[in-house]
N, C-alpha and C positions, 0 to 999 in steps of 0.2 A: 274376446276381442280386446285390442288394445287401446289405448288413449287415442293415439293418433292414427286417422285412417284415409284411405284414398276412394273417391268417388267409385261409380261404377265404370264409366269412360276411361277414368286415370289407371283402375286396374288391367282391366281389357290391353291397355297399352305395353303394358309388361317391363316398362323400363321407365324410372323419374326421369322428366325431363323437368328442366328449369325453362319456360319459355322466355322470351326478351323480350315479351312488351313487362315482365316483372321487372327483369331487370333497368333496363334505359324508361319504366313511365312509372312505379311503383318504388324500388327501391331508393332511387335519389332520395322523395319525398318522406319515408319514412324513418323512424330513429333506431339507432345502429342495433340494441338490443331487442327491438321488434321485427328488423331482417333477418337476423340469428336466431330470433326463436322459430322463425317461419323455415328457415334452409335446413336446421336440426331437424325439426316435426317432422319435415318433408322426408330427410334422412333416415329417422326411425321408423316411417311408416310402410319400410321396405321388410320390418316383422312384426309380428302381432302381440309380442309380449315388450310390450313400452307402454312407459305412466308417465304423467304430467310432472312427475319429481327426478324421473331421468334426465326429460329436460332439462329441468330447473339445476341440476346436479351440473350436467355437463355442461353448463353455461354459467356455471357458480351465481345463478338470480335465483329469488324467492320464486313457489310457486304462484303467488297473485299475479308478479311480473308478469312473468308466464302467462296467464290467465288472461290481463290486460293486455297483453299483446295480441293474442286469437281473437278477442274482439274487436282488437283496431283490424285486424285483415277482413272479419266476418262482416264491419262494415264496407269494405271495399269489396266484398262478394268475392275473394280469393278462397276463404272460407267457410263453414257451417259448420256453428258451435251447439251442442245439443242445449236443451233447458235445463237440465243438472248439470251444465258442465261435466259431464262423464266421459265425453269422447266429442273430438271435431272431425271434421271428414275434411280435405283439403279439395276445391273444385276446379275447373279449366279457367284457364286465368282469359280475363277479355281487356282489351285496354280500355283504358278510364275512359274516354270518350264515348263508350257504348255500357257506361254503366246507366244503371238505372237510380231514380232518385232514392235518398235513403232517408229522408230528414223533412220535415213538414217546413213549410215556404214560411209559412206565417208565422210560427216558432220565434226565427231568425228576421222578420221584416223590419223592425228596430233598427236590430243589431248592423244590418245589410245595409241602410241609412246612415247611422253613426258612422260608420268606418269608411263610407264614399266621403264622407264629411272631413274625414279626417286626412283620407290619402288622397291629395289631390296633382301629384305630379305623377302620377303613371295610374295605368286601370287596372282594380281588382278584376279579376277573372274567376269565374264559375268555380274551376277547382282549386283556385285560393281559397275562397268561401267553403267550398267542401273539405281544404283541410282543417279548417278552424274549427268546422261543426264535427268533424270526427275526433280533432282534440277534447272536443266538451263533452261530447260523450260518451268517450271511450274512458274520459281521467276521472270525471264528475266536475273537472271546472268549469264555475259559472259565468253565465253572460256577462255580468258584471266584473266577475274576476279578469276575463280576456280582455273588455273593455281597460281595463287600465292596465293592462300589458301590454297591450298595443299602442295609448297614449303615454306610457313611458318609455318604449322604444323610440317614437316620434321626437317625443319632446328634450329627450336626450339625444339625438341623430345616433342612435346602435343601430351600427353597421355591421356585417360580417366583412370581417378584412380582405376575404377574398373575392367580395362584389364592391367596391371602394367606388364603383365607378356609377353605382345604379343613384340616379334622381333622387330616390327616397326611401327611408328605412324598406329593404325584402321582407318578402311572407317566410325566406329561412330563416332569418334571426329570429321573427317575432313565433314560430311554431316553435323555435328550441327552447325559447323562455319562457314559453307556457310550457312545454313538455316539462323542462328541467323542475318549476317552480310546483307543478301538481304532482311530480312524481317524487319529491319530495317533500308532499302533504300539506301544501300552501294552494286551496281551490278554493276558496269562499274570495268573497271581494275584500274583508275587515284584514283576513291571514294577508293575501297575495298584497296589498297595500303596506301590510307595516315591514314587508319582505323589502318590497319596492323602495320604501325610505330608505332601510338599513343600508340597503346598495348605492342609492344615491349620496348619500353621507359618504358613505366610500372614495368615491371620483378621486379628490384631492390625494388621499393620499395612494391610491393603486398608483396615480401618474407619478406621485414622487418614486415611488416603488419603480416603476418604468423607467424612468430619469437615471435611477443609479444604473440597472441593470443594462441600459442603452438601447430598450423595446421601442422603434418606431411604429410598430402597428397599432391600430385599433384595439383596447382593452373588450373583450370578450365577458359574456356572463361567467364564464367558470374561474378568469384571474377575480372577479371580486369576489365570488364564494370561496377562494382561495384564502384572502385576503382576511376575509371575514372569519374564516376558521380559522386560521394563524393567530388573530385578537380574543376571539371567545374560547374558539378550544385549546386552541395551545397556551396561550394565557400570555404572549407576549406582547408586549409596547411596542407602536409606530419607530420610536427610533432605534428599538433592539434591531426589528426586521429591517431597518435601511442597515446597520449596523454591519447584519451577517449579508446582505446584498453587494455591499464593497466588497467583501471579502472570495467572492464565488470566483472560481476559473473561468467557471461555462455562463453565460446571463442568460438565462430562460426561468420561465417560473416553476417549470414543473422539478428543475433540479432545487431552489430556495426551497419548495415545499419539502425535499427530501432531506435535506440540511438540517430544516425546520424542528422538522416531527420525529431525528434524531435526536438532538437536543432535547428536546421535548419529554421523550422517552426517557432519557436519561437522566433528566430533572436538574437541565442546563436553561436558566433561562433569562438570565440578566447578562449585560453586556462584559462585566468584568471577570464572571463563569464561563462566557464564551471565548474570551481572549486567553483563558488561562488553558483551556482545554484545545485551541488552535495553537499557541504555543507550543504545548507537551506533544501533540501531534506533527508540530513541526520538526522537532528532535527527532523523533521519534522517525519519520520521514527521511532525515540526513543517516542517521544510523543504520535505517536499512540500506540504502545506498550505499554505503562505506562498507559494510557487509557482504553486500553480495558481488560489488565488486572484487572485493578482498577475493573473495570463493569462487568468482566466475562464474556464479550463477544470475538470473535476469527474469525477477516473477514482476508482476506488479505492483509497484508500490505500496498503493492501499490496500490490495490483497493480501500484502506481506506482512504489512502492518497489523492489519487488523484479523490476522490467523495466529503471526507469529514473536512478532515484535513486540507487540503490547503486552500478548500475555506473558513473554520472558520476561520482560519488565514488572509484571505483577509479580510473579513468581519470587521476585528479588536478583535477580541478574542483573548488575551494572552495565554501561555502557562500555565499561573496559573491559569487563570479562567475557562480553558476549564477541568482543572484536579481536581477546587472543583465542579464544574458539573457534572464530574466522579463522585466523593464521594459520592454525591447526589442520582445519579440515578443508585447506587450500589443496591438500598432499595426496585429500581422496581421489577415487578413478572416478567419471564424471558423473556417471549414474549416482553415486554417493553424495555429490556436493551438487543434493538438493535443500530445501530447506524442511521436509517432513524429512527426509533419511539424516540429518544433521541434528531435529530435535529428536529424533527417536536413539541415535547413537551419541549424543552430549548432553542435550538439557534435560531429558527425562531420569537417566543414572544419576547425574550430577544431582537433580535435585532430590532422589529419594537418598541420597548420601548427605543434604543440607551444604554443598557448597554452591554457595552463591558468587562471594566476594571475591577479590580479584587472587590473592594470596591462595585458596583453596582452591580456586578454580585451574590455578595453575599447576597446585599438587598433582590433583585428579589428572591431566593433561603429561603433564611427567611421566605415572605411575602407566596412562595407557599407555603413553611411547614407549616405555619398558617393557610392557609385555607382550606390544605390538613388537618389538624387536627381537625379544626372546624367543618367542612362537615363530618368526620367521628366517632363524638362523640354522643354516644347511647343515643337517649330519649327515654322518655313513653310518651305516649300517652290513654287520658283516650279514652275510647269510652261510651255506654252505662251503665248506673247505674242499671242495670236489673238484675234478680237473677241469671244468669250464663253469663258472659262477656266473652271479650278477649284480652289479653295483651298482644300489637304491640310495640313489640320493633324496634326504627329505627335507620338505620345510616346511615350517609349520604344518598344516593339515592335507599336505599334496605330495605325492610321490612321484620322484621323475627316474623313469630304469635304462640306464644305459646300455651300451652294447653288451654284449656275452663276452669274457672275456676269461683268458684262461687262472687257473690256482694260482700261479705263482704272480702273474700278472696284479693279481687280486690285494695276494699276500704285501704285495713292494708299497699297492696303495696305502693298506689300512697302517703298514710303519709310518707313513710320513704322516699319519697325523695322529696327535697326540690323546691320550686317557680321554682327556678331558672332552673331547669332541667325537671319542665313539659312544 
């Protein structure tokens, strides 16, 4: 039998169905990679040879994810997880209103006090409190930990940008920030607190970060772990990152983070490395332009750049040589005046022959037009002296045969042209 399996009902039915109180009363409520392990499982459970690292595979998450996630449903009675974790059964889904309780009253009686205490412009609701107790026990974070999750959502008014309108920090913001904060192993109340600072210290400058980029929304938990990772891991200074912020086309964060972690990669990381290397990229940029204009061909810039342009240029190819190379293969038919059939038929020859410079590159360009030209210049050729012949005209590598035509006919051609062209 395999990992994942379907009740005795669910089988009997003979086809997955996905019901809609999952979706419209369950899925909202849940985190994106706990609905995907659930709609996977569901998926593979249509054969018997699946393991919990298929999943994990097909969803590129560890198996514990995995694992944590079957337990987040198995509280929500969607599923049942065996005691060795060896296999879950998937069960008929009921809507949350006809669940049953999962969680001891008096557990939470504190906690169910403090947080009336704290939310006082709209009312928690039963399955607000149920999502919270299935965060803590599904992650391991504790009462404590949640408690100052939820008094730093407050007391910093985080909001999710797309509820701007509600009274008082939502139960979505504050379930992503305990999800996000446990699931990347900040659950005790000492960890999730000195998390909690780190971000708060932030504020200032994520807004100046916002200020360049021209972000009116609401700063979200994931721009300041952004933000945060840019300083610790990538190893940059506040005014580097406003630095390469001016300079973006597009203003979103998640394009700076890709800017970022190139430079990064590349072991760019001060502001005078980055002007020098946005420079050479900028040439770099106009030369392909001027190129494929030249040629009449139209890729993408930075594709061009960064396949074909850049490495000519490592290679040792000047800006002028790679532009009478243009002029050159202006002349191809158009399938040819691409820029793979251009480096396969010039920069690849050219450079296992060592020309680079403009003087040699020109040679090389000479020397093919010569034998482009020689290869392509029409003979005759006789064939039979018989009373009706045929006259094969050749060029280069293609032969074109004329009408039949008689001996003497033949004969009058091949006088008028000389030695040298039979």
């Amino acid at each position: 039998m395999g990992f994942v399996r379907l009740n005795k009902i669910l089988k009997e039915q003979r086809t997955i169905k996905l019901d809609t109180a999952f979706i419209f009363e369950y899925m909202p409520l849940a985190p994106d990679n706990y609905v995907k392990v659930y709609l996977t499982g569901l998926a593979f459970s249509s054969s018997e040879d699946n393991d919990i690292e298929g999943i994990a595979l097909k969803l590129d998450l560890d198996t514990s994810t995995v694992l944590e996630a079957f337990k987040y449903w198995e509280h929500l009675e969607l599923v049942e997880l065996s005691d060795d974790h060896s296999y879950v059964e998937y069960q008929a889904i009921k809507p949350i209103s006809k669940l049953s309780p999962k969680f001891d009253p008096k557990k939470y009686e504190a906690f169910n006090s403090w947080i009336n205490n704290r939310i006082k412009n709209r009312t928690v609701t039963p399955n607000e409190f149920n999502e919270y107790y299935t965060i803590m026990e599904t992650t391991g974070l504790t009462i404590e930990a949640m408690e100052i999750i939820i008094g730093h959502c407050i007391r910093n008014n985080i909001k999710d940008y797309n509820n701007e309108s509600e009274p008082e920090v939502g139960k979505s913001t504050i379930t992503k920030l305990a999800r996000n904060l446990a699931h990347s192993g900040y659950r005790t109340y000492d960890a999730v607190k000195q998390k909690l600072e780190e971000l708060e210290l932030s504020n200032d400058d994520l807004k100046n970060v916002f200020k360049v980029l021209g972000l009116s929304r609401t700063p979200l938990y994931k721009d300041k772990a952004l933000l945060i990772s840019w300083k610790r891991d990538y190893k940059f200074e506040q005014s580097t990152i406003i630095h390469v912020a001016k300079t973006l086309p597009g203003k979103e964060m998640s394009l700076l983070d890709v800017v970022l972690f190139k430079f990064c990669k590349n072991g760019i990381t001060s502001k005078k490395e980055i002007d020098a290397h946005n420079n050479k990229r900028n040439v770099l940029f106009s030369l392909a332009k001027e190129f494929m204009e030249i040629v009449g061909v139209y890729e993408p810039y930075a594709w061009a750049v960064d396949n074909f342009f850049e490495p000519w240029t490592k290679l040792g190819f000047s800006n002028k040589s790679l532009l009478v190379i243009a002029n050159h293969a202006k002349a191809l038919t158009k399938f040819q005046r691409q820029l793979k059939q251009i480096n396969d038929a010039f920069i690849e020859p050219f450079t296992k022959k060592g020309a680079f410079d403009l003087s040699k590159v020109e040679t090389e360009l000479k020397v093919l037009s010569e034998t482009n030209a020689s290869s392509s210049t029409p003979t005759f050729i006789r064939k039979n002296n018989n009373k009706d012949d045929t006259v094969v005209v050749r060029e280069g590598n293609r032969n074109f045969v004329s009408r039949s035509i008689s001996a003497e006919e033949l004969n009058k051609i091949f006088d008028e042209v000389s030695d040298d062209e039979l």
